[in-house]
Each structure stands twice: as C-alpha cells, then as structure tokens.
C-alpha positions as CSV (number, residue, x, y, z in Angstrom):
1,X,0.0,0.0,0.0
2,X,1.4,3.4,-1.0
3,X,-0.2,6.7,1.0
4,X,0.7,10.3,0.0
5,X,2.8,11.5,2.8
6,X,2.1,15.5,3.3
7,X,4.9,15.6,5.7
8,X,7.3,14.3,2.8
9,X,5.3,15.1,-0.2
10,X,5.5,12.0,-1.9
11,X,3.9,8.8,-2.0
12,X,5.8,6.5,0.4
13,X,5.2,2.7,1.1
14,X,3.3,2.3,4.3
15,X,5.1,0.0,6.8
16,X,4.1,1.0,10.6
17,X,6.1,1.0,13.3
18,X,5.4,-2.4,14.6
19,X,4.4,-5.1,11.9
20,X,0.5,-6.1,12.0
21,X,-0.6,-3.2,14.1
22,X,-1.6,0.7,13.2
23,X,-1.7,3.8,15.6
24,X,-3.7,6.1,14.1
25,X,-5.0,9.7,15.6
26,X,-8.1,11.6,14.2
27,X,-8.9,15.3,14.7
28,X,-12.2,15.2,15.9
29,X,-14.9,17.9,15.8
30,X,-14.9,21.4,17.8
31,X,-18.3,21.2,19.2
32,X,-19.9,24.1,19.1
33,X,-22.7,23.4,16.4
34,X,-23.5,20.9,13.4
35,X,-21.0,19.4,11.3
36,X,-21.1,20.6,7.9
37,X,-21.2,17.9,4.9
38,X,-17.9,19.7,4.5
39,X,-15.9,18.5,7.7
40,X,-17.9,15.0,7.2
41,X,-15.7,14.2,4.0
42,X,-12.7,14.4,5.8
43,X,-14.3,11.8,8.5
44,X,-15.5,9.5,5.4
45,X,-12.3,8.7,3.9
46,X,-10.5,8.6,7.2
47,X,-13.0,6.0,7.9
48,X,-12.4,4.2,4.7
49,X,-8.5,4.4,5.0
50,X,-9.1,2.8,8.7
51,X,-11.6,0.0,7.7
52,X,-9.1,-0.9,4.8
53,X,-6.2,-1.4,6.9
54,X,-8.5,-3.6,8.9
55,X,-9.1,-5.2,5.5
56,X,-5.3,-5.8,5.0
57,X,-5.5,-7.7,8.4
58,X,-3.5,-4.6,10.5
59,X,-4.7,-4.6,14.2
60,X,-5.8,-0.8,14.7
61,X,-5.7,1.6,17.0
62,X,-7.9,4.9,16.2
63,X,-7.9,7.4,18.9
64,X,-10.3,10.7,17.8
65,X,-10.6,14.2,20.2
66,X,-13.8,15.8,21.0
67,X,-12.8,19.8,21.2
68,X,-14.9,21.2,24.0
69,X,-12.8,23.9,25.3
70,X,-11.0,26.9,23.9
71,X,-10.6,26.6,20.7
72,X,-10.0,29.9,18.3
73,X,-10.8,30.9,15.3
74,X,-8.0,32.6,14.4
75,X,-4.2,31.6,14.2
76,X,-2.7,33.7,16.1
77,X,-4.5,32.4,19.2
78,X,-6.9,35.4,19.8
79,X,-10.3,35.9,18.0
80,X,-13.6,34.3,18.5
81,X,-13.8,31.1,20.8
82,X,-16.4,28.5,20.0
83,X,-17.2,26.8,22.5
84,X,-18.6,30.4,23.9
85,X,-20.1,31.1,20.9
86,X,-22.3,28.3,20.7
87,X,-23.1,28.7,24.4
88,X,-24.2,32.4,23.7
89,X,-26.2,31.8,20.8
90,X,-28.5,29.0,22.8
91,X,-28.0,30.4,26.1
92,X,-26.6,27.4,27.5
93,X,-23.9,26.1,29.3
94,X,-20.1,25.2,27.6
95,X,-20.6,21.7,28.3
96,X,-24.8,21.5,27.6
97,X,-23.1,22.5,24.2
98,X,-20.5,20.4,23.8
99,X,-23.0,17.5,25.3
100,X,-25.7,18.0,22.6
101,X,-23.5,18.5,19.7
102,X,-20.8,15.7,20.3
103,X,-24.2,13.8,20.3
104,X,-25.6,15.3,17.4
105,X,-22.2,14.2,15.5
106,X,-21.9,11.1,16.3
107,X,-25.5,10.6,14.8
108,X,-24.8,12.1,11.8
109,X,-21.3,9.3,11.4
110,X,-23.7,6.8,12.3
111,X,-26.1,7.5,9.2
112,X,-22.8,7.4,7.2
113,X,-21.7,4.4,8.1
114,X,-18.8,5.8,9.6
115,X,-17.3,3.7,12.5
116,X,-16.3,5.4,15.7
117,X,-13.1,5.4,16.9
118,X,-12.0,2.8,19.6
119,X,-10.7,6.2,21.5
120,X,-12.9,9.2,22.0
121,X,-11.4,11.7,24.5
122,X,-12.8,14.9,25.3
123,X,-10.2,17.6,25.6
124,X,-11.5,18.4,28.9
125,X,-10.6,15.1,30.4
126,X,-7.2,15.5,30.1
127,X,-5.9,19.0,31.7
128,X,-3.5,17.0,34.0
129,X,-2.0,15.6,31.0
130,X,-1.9,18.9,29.2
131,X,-0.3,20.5,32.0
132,X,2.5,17.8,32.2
133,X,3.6,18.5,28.8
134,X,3.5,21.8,29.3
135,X,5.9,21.5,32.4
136,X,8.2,19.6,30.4
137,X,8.6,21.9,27.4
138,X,9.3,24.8,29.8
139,X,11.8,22.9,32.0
140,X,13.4,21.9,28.7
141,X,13.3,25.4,27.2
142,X,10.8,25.1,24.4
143,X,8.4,27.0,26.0
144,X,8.4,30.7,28.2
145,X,5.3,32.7,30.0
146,X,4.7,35.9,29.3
147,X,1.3,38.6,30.2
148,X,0.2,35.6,32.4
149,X,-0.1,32.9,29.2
150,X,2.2,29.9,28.5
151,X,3.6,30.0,25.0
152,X,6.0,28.1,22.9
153,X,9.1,29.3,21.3
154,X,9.2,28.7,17.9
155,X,12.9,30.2,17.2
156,X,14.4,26.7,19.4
157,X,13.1,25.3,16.2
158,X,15.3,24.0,13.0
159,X,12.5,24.0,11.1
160,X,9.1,25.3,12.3
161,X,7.1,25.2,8.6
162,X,7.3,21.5,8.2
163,X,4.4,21.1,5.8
164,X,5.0,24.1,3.7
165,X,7.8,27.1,2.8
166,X,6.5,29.8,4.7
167,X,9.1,31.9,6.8
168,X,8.2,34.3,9.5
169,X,7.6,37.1,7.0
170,X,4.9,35.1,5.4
171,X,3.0,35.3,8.8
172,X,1.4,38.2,9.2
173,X,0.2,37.8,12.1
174,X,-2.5,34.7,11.0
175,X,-3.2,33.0,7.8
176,X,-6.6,32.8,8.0
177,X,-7.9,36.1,8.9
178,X,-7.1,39.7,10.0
179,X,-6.6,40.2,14.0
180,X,-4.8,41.8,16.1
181,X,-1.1,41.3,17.2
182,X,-0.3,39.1,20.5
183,X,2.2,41.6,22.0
184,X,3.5,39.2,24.5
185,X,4.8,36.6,21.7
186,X,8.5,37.0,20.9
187,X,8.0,35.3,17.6
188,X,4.8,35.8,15.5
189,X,4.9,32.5,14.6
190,X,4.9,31.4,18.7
191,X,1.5,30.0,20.2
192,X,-0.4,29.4,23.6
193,X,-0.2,25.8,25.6
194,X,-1.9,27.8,28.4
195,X,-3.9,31.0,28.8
196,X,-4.7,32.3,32.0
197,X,-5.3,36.5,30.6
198,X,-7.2,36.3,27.2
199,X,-9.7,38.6,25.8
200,X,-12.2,36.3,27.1
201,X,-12.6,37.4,31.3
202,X,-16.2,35.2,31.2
203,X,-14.6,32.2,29.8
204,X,-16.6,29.7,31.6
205,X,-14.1,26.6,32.1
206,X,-10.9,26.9,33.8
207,X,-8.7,25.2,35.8
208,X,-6.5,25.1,38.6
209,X,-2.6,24.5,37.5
210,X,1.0,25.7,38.4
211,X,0.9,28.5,35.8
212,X,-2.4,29.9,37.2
213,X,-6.1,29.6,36.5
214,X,-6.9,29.0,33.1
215,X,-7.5,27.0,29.7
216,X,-5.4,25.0,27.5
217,X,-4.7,26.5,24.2
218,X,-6.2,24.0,21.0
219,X,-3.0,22.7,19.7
220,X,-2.2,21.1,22.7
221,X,-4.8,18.8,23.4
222,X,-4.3,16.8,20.3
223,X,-0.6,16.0,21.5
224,X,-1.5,15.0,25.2
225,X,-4.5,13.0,24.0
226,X,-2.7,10.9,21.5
227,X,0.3,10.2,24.2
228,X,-2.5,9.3,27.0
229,X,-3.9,6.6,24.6
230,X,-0.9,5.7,21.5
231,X,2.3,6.5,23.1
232,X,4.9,8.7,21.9
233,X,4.9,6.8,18.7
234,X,1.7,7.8,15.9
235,X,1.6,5.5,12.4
236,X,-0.8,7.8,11.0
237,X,-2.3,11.2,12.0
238,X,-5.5,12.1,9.8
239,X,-7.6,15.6,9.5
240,X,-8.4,18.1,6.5
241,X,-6.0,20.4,5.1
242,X,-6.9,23.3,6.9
243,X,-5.5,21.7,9.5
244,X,-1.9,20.9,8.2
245,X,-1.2,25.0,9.4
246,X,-0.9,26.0,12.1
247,X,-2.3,23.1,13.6
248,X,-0.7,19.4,12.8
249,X,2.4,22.2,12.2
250,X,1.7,22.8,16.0
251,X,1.5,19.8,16.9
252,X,4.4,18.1,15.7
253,X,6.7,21.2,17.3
254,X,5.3,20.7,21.0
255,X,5.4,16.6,20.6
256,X,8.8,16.4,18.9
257,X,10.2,18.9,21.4
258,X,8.7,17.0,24.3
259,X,9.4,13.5,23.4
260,X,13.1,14.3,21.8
261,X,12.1,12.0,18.5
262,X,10.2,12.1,15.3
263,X,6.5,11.6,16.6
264,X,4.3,10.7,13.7
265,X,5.6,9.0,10.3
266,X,2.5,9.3,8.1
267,X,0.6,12.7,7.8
268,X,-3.3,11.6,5.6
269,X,-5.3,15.1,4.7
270,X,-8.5,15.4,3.0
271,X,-9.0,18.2,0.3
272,X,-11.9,20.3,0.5
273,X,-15.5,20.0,-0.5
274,X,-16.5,22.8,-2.4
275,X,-19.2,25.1,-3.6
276,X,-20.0,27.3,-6.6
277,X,-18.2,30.4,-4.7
278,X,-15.4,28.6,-2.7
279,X,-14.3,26.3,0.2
280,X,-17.4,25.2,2.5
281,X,-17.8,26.6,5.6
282,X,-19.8,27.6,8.2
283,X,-18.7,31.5,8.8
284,X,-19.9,31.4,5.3
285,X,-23.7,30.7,6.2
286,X,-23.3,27.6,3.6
287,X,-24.3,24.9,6.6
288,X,-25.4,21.9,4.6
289,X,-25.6,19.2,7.2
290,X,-26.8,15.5,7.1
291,X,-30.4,16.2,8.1
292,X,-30.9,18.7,5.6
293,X,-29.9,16.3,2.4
294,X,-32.3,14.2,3.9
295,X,-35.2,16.5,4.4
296,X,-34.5,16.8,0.4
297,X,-34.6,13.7,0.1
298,X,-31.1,12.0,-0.2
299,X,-30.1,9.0,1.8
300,X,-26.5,9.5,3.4
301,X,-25.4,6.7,1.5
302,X,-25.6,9.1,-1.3
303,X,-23.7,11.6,-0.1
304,X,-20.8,9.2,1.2
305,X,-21.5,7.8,-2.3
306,X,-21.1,11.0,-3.6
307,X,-17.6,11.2,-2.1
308,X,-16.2,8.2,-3.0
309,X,-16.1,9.2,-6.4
310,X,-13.5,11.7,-5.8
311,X,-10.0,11.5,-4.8
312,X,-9.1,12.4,-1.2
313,X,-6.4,15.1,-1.7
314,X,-9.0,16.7,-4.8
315,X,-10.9,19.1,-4.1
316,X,-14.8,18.1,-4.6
317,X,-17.3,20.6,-5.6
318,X,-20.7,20.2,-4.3
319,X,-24.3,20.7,-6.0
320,X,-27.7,19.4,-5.7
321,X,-27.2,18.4,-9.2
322,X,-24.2,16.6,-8.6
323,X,-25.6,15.0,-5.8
324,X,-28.9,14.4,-7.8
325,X,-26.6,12.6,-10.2
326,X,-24.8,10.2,-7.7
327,X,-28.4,9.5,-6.2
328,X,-29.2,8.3,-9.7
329,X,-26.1,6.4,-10.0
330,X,-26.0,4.5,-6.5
331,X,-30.0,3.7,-7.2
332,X,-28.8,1.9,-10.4
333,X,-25.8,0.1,-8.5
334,X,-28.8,-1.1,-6.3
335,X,-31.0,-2.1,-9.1
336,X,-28.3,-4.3,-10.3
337,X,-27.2,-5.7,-6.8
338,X,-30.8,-6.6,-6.5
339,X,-31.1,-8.7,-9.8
340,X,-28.5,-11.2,-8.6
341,X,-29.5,-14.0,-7.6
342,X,-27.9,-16.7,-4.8
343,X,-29.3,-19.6,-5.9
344,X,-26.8,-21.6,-3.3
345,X,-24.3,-22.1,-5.6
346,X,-20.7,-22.6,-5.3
347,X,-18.2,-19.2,-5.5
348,X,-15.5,-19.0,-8.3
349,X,-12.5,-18.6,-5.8
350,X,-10.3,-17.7,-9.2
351,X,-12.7,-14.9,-10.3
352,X,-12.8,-14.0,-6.6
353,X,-9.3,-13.3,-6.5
354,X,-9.4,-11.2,-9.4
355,X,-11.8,-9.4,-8.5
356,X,-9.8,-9.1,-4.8
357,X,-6.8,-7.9,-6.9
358,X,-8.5,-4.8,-8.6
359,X,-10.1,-3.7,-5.3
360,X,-7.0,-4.4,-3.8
361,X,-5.2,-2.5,-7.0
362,X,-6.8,0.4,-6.7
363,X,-6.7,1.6,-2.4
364,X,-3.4,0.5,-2.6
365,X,-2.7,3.4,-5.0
366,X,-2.9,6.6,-2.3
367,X,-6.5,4.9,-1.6
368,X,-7.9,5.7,-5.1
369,X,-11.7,5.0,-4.1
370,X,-13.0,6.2,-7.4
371,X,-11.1,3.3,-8.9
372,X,-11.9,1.0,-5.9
373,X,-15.8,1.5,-6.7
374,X,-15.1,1.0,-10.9
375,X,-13.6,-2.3,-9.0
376,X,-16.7,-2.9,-7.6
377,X,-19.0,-2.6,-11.2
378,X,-16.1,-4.4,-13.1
379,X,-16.8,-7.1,-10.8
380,X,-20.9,-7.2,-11.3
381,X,-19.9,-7.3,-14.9
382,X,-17.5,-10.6,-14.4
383,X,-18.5,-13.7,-16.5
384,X,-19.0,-16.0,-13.4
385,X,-21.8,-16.5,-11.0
386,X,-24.2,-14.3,-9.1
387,X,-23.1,-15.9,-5.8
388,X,-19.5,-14.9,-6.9
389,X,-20.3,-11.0,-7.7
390,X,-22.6,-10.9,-4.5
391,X,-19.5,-12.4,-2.6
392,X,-17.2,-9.9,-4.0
393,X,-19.9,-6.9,-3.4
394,X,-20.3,-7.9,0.5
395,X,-16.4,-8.0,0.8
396,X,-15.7,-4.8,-0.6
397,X,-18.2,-2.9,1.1
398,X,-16.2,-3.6,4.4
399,X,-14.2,-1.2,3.2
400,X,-16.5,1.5,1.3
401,X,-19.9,0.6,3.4
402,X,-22.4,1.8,0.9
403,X,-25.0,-0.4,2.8
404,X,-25.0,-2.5,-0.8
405,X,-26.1,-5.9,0.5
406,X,-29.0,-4.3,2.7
407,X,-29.9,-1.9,0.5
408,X,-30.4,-4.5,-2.5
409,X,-32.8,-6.7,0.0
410,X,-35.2,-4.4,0.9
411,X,-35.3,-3.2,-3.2
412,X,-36.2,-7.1,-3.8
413,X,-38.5,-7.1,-1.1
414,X,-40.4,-4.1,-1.5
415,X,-40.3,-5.1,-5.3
416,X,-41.7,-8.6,-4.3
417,X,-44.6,-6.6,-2.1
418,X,-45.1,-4.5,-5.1
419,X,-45.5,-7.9,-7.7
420,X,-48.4,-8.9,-5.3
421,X,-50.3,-5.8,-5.1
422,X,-49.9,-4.2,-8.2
423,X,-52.3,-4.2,-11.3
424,X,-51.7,-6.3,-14.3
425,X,-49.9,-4.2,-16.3
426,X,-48.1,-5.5,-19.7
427,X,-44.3,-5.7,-19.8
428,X,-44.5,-3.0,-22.7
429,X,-47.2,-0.7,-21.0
430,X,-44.6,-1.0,-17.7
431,X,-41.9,-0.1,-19.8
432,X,-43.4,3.0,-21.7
433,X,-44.5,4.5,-17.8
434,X,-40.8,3.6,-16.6
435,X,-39.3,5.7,-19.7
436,X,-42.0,8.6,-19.5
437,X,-40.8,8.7,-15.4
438,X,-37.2,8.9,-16.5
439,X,-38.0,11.3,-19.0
440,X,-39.8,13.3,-16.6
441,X,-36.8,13.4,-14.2
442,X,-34.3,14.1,-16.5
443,X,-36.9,17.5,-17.3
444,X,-37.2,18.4,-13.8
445,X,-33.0,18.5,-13.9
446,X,-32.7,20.8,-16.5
447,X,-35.4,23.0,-14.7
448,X,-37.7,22.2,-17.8
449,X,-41.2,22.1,-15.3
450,X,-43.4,22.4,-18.5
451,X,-42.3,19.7,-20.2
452,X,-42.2,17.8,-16.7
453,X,-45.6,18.6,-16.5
454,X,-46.6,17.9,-20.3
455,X,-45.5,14.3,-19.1
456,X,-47.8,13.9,-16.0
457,X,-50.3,15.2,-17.9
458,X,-50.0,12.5,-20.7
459,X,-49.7,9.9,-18.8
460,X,-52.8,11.5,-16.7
461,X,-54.9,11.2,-19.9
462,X,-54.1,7.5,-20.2
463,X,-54.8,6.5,-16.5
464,X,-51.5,6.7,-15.1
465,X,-51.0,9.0,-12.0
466,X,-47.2,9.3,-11.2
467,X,-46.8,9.3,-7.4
468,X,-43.6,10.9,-6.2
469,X,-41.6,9.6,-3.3
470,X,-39.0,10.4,-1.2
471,X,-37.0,7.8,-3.0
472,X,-38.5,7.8,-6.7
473,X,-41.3,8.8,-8.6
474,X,-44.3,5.2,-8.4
475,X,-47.7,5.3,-10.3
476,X,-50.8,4.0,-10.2
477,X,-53.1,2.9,-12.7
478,X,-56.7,3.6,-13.0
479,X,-59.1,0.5,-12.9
C-alpha cells in the first residue's frame, strides 16, 4: 500500500512502526454546532483508510478528540472562541453544548456508516495531562510565560514550517484572517499551551494548574490525548488540510520537542469539499448538514456515495445536481445488486481473487476509491456466477460501506410486495411509464417544469398517476 505523505510530499510505502498493528490519531470535531457535509468528508475517507487497513489484516488503533474547550478561530491564538459562541447563541452552558453537539455528531457518522473510533477523548478530560507536557517543554526550554499565558518558542526550532515554505515574513500575524497582534509573543509564529489573561474574562471553564487559573490552548490537546492513549509513537495522523497549518504544524513542534524523536511517520489530509463560490464553511452561512440532504430527500449513502467518487487530496465541488446525479447512480448500482441472484451455488474462488486484486489495486494506490468503486461494477460485470459477484460486493463494502447488501434486500423485497399488489400491467405498458418517469426526471433537472408537467399530464390522460416519493417517482393505474 502506498499513501501520500504531506509531511514528505510524496507517496511512500506504508510500513508502521510495529508489523500487524496501526496507531492512528483523528482530529475530531470542535463542538460548538452541526457538522457541515464539509468536515464529514474528511471523516469519510479517514473511515475508509481505517476499515481498509482492517481489511489488509492490520490490528488498529484509532484514537479521535472531541474539542470542547478553547478553541479559536484565528491563528494567532486570539479571536472568536467556539465553544462560547455556541453557548451564547442558545444560552446554554459550555458543556450542555458540547454535550448535545458531540451527540448530534456522532448521529450524523452513524447514518454514514462511519465507525467510531476505539478512542474518543474529550479535551477536557485531560488538563492534568496537558499541564504535564507543558511542564516539560518549559523545564526543557521550548516554552516561556509571558502577560500571564504559556507559549511556545518557535525560534528553538530547526524548522518550524514542516508542511510548507513559509518563513516568519509570510505570517502576518494569522493566515486565516485579520486580528490583532499578541504583544506578548516573541515570535509571531509562537502560540499558547496555556492562557490564564485572554480577551475572554467570562470564559466559563478553567482550571487550577502551576501557571495559574486558566485554559489549554487547541493545539495542545491533540498532542496529550494521543500520548495518553498511543504512546509517543503515531503511524498515522489524519484531518483536513486546513488543519496541516498551524495546527498538525503545531503539533508536531510541541510533541517532537517533548518527546526528543520524530513523533508521527504518516501525515493523511482530505481536500476540500467545495461550492460554486469557494471552500465550505460555516462563517460562510453555507451549513449543509446531514439532516438537511435528507429532508431533500437524499439517503446519506448518497452523499458518502457521492464522495467516493472523488479522490481524497482533490478538491470536490458540491451541487444538488451533482448529488442528484450520484443518487441516480447509486440507485442503479442497487437495481443491479438486487437482480443477482444466490441460488446456493458454489463461488468461483479464481474470479474472486481477481476481483480481490482490482479492489485491492486500486486503495493500494494513495486509496484511489473512485477506482476501488469501478472495481466494484467491473466485478458485477464478471462472466462468473451471481453468488461470486454478491461475494465480492459484500467484501468490498467492508471497506467502502455503501450499505449495498442491505440496501439491494429491501429493493427485492419491497419489489416482491409490489408484484403482489400491483395491477396487471403488460411488460410494454410497464416499460413506456418507466421511460416517461425517466424522461420526466431528467426534465425536472434541467429545470424544464413544463415539459415535466406535459408528461404527468400525458400519462394523466391514459390513467397513469405518477406518485412521487422520497426515493423515486411510483404510479398508479386507474381501474
């Protein structure tokens, strides 16, 4: 298997530290409101990368943080903060925030067949541990106080911009966004392990430690929480781009100066999804979340779906259309799944292992899924048995988890409910009112509602109402 490497910029073999077993850390959510379909990308093909390591028979470790404290918006370690944010604009407590919305995210992985890690760890469950490393970074130098706040030094550094070129000059005083100057840094580029003065006098959660009352800064949290639960040693650390700076940057300078080693080998991000005017977000009002693709009627599996299509380090540009299209697309993988039949007959372990091999072929390239799920209609097109192709389907959707095998039963079920209850109606007669359906559709796309509604009509004038359904357009015939 060969990953991209952002660290290194290339595409390296992967061989972890110790043979058969995987360390892997997730940056988890800040939770302060909805995830966006946005940040769920990133968590989608981290959970494919994890469930094919599984697949390759790696014993794995996946340890995920749950930001509930502290974190800012801007890089330079002042701005807006979350977690009070969210609390503000419901007029709740921090943690009746973080409560509901670590809830409300872990429902939304659920409906995407995403698997939770075997480690969640809230960041405020580990202030002793934070506090330790800060302790040692300070009595090794790393790290000085200054207006009542904790920061690292960035100059001890060789080299501080690990995943890109930038030099001091470059940061003005944050890359994402204008605000004002920390006067107590002694390097621009130097950040907060521990606040105990911040613009924030009514922050709700602090703590008791030996550099005062306070808060952990963000970038901290991630280190502590992956030492508490994977050691000092990572395989692979996984989160979207934004993230690579400052914060995996972050990261790696208070872990590697701590631990006196290289800390993680592997560094997985995940490109962004896109709109019409730029990268998703939710300062930018565009808050599409789970529930609201299904209120317009998409199942997840279409959006994860959706996804897979795309490479990880592409960015993927989002419409209704598009995902109207990979609705379409994923119905008609069903439709197919559905039409095999297991008759109890014996699998082709040759055409099995070909099959195996193209899957296999194409996640071992930098986890190419879009080739993984051609993989996956090259194999229902395979000149062997429906028991083999349905064997092949339910092994590779350990990895993608499109819900194929369940998805195809209840489309023969409710198709064998249908059979019993529905009129006689000729194989041509069926076929016309499935073409004028498809017709219809394919009118409504290109925002053609007159001839969409020249087709109901027609098919009105013959008997045929058209029904339409949160999954499809059905029809009923009169008499």
């Amino acid at each position: 298997m060969r990953l991209y490497n952002s660290l290194t910029r290339e595409r390296e073999e992967f061989i972890p530290r110790v043979e058969g077993k995987v360390t892997m850390y997730t940056c988890g959510p800040t939770v302060y409101h909805f995830a966006h379909i946005g940040n769920l990308r990133s968590y989608i093909m981290e959970d494919i990368l994890e469930k094919y390591l599984r697949y390759l028979s790696y014993d794995v470790k996946r340890v995920m943080n749950i930001t509930d404290v502290g974190h800012l918006t801007s890089d330079a370690d002042v701005g807006e903060d979350k977690m009070l944010k969210g609390a503000r604009r419901e007029n709740k407590t921090v943690m009746e925030i973080a409560d509901f919305y670590t809830k409300a995210f872990f429902s939304d992985c659920k409906k995407l067949n995403i698997k939770t890690p075997d480690v969640v760890e809230p960041a405020t469950g580990c202030i002793s541990e934070f506090i330790t490393m800060i302790e040692e970074l300070l009595a090794k130098g790393y790290a000085y106080a200054a207006g009542g706040n904790i920061y690292f030094d960035t100059s001890k550094l060789e080299k501080y911009y690990v995943f890109n070129d930038f030099t001091e000059e470059d940061l003005n005083v944050g890359v994402r966004e204008t605000v004002e100057e920390d006067s107590n840094k002694k390097n621009k580029a130097d950040f907060v392990l521990w606040f105990t003065k911040s613009k924030f006098d009514d922050q709700e959660l602090k703590w008791d430690s030996p550099f005062g009352l306070g808060y952990p800064g963000w970038h901290i949290e991630c280190s502590c929480i992956a030492r508490k639960h994977l050691g000092e040693y990572l395989d692979i650390h996984c989160g979207g781009i934004d993230n690579a700076f400052p914060h995996h940057t972050n990261e790696i300078a208070q872990s590697e100066s701590t631990f006196g080693h290289e800390w993680c080998k592997y560094w997985f991000h995940v490109h962004h999804l896109n709109t019409a005017g730029g990268k998703m977000s939710k300062s930018k009002g565009e808050f599409l979340t789970v529930s609201l693709l299904e209120e317009r009627g998409f199942d997840p599996m279409v959006y994860r779906f959706f996804c897979l299509g795309s490479h990880y380090r592409k960015n993927l540009v989002f419409s209704w259309e598009n995902l109207e299209n990979a609705k379409t697309s994923y119905n008609k993988l069903i439709g197919k799944i559905a039409s095999l039949k297991n008759s109890g007959g014996t699998v082709a372990e040759e055409d099995m292992e070909r099959g195996r091999a193209a899957f296999k072929a194409a996640l071992d390239n930098d986890l190419n899924t879009s080739l993984a799920v051609t993989a996956l209609y090259d194999a229902l097109k395979m000149k062997t048995n429906d028991e083999t192709k349905l064997a092949l389907i339910a092994e590779f959707d350990k990895v993608l988890d499109l819900g194929l095998i369940a998805h195809a039963e209840a489309v023969r079920s409710e198709e064998a409910t249908e059979e019993q209850t529905a009129p006689d109606v000729s194989a041509e007669l069926l076929a016309y009112i499935k073409e004028k359906i498809e017709a219809r559709r394919q009118a409504k796309l290109s925002k053609n509602y007159a001839e969409a509604d020249a087709i109901r009509a027609e098919l009105l004038e013959k008997g045929i109402t058209l029904i339409d359904k949160k999954d499809g357009t059905d029809f009923s015939i009169k008499g």
